[in-house]
C-alpha positions as CSV (number, residue, x, y, z in Angstrom):
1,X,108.9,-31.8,181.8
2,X,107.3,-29.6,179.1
3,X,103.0,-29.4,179.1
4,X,103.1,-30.9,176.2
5,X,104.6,-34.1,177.3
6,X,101.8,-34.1,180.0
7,X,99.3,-33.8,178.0
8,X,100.5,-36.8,175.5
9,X,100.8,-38.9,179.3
10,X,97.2,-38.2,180.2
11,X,96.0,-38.7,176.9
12,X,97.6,-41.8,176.8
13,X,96.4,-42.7,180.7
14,X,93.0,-41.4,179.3
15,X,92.2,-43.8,176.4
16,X,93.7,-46.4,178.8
17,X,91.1,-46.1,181.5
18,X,88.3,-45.7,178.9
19,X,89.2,-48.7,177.0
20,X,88.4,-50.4,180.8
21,X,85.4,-48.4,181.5
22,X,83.8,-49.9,178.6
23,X,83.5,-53.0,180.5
24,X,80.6,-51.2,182.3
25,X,77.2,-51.0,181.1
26,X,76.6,-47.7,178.7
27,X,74.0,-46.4,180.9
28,X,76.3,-46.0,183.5
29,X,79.1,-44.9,181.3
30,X,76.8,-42.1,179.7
31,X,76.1,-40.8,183.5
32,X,79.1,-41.4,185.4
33,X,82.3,-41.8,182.8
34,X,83.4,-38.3,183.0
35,X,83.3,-37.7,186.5
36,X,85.0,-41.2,187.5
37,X,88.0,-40.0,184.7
38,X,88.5,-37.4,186.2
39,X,88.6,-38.6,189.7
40,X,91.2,-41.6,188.0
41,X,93.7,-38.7,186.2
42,X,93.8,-36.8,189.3
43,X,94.5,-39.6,191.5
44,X,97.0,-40.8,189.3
45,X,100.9,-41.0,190.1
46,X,103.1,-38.7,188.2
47,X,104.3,-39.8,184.9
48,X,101.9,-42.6,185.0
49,X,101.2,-43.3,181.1
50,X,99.8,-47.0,181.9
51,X,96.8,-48.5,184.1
52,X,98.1,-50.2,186.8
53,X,97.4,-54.0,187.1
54,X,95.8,-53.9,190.8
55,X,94.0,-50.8,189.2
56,X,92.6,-52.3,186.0
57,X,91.3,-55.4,187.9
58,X,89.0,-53.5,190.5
59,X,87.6,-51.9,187.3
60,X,87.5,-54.7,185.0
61,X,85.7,-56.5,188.8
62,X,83.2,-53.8,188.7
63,X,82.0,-53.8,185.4
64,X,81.0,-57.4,185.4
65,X,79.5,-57.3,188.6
66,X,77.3,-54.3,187.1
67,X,76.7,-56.3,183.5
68,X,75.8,-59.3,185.6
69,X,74.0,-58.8,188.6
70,X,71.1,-56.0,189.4
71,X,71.6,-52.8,191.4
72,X,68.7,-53.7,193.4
73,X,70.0,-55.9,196.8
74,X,69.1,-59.5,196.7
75,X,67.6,-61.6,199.3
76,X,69.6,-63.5,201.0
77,X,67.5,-66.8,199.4
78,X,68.7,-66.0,196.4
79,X,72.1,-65.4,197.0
80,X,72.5,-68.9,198.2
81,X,70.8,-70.2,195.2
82,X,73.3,-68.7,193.0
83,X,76.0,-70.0,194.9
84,X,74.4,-73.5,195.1
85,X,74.0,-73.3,191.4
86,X,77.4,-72.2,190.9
87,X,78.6,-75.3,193.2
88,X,75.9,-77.1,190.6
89,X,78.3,-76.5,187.9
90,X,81.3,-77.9,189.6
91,X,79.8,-81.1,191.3
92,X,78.7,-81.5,187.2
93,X,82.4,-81.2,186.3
94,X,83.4,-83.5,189.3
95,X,81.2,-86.1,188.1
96,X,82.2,-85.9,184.6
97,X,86.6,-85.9,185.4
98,X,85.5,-89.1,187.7
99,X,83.9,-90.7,184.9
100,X,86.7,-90.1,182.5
101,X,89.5,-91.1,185.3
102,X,87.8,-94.3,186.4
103,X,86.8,-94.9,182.4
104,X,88.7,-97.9,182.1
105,X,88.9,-98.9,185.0
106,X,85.2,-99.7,186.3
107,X,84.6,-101.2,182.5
108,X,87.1,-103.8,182.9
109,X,85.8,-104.7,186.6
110,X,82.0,-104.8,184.9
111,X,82.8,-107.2,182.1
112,X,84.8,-109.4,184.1
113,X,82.4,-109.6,186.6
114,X,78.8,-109.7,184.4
115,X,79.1,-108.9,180.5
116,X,75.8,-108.2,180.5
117,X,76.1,-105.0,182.3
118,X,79.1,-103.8,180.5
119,X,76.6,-102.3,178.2
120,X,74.5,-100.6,180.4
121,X,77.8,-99.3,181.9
122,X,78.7,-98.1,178.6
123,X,75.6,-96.3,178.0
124,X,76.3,-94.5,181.1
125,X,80.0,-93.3,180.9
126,X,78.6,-92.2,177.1
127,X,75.6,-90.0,178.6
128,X,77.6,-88.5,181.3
129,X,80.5,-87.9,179.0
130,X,78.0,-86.0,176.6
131,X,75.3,-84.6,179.6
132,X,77.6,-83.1,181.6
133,X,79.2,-80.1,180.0
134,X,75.5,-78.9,178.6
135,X,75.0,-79.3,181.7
136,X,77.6,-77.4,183.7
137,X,77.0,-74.3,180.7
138,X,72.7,-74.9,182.0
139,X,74.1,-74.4,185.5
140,X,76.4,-71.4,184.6
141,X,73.0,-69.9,182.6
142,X,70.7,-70.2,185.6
143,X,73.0,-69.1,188.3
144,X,73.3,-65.3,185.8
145,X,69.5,-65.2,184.9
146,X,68.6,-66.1,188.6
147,X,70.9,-63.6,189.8
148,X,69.6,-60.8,188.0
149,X,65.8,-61.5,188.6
150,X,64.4,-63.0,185.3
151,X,61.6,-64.5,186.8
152,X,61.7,-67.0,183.7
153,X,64.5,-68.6,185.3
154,X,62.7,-70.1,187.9
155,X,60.6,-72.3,186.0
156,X,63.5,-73.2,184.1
157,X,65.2,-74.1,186.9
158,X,61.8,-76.5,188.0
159,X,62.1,-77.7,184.5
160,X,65.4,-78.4,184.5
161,X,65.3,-80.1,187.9
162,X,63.1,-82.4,187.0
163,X,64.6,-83.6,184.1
164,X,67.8,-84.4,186.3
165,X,65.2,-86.5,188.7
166,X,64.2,-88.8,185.6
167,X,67.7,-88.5,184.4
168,X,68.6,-90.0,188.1
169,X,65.8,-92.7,188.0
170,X,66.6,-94.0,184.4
171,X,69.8,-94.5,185.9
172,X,69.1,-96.3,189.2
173,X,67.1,-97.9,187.3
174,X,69.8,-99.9,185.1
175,X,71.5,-100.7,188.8
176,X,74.6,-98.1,188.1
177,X,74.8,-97.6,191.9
178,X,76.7,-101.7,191.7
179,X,78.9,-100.5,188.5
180,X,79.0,-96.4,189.3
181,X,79.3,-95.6,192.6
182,X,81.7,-92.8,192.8
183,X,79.7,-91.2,190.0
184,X,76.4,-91.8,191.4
185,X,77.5,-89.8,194.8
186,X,78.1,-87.1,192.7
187,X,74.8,-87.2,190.5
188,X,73.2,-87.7,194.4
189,X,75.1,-84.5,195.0
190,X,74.5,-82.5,192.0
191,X,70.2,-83.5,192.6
192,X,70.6,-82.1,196.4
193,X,72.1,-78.9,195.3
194,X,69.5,-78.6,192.5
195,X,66.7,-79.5,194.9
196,X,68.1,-77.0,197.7
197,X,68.4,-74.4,194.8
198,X,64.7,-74.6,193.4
199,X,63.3,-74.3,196.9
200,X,64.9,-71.5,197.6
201,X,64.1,-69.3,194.2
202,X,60.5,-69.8,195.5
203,X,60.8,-68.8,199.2
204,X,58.3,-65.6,200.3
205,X,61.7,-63.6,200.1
206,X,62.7,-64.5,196.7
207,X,59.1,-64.1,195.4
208,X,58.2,-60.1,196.2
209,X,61.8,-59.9,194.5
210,X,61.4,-61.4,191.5
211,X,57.9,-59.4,191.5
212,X,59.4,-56.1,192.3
213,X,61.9,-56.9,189.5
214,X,59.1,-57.5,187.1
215,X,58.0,-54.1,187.7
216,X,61.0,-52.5,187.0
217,X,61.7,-54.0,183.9
């Protein structure tokens, strides 16, 4: 094979890793891209003119783990708040698929059973129905933020919380526990991992490192 065929191969191999590698910050990029291409081209199999699938995914990986979290470790408190925030966001999207799959269902058992809570039932599937994805993307918004140290997510996540705890009264208030249960269990769920989550983003631990992240920034 001629040099000149090489050369079009690792050109080609070339503008295929870089087009990954600009998954990862520009920082790092304007640091670290030419020696990580060339450790890529020389570990590369001969002939190789494409990246390889396995290959591209352990970049793409590390790129948005860079973009999203910090390269400072994280206490272990805040590691599981992200995760219980993450868990948030599915318990959310639970509760909403068992409103929508039991929609009919529980409605006809209300109204049969007392008209005059078929209403309140209504009201209820509605707010769910609507709540619930802004909710899940809230969720999805905290875990990031908290991950990375914005110290502003914390009291967003307080705020937040306590929203869902008047959200929660209002509706044991209208009795949905009689109408709802399945979809109370999982608003009892969603407040538990919401609860567990806010007390730990303000353990000693988590504090000096959202202060030592303050500083940096």
């Amino acid at each position: 094979m001629s040099e000149q065929v090489i050369s079009s191969e690792q050109a080609r191999l070339e503008r295929g890793y870089r087009r990954i590698l600009a998954c990862y910050p520009r920082s790092f990029r304007r640091d670290n891209e030419g020696e990580i291409l060339a450790v890529l081209l020389d570990t590369a199999e001969p002939g190789q003119v494409r990246v390889g699938l396995a290959e591209a995914w352990d970049l793409i990986r590390g790129g948005v783990r860079m973009r999203l979290w910090p390269a400072m470790p994280r206490p272990r408190a805040v590691r599981a708040a992200v995760t219980l925030m993450l868990a948030g966001a599915a318990a959310e999207l639970a509760a909403l698929l068992t409103v929508i799959a039991t929609l009919g269902s529980v409605r006809a058992a209300v109204a049969a059973r007392d008209t005059a809570a078929a209403h309140a039932l209504l009201v209820h599937q509605v707010a769910v129905m609507v709540g619930a994805p802004v909710a899940v993307g809230l969720w999805l918004w905290l875990a990031w933020a908290i991950g990375r140290g914005e110290d502003w997510a914390r009291l967003v996540s307080v705020a937040c919380f306590l929203l869902m705890s008047l959200s929660v009264i209002g509706v044991l208030a209208q009795d949905a526990v009689a109408f709802a249960p399945a979809s109370m269990i999982a608003a009892a769920v969603v407040w538990i991992l919401g609860l567990s989550s806010v007390a730990l983003i303000f353990t000693p631990a988590a504090g000096r490192y959202y202060r030592l992240r303050a500083v940096q920034q």
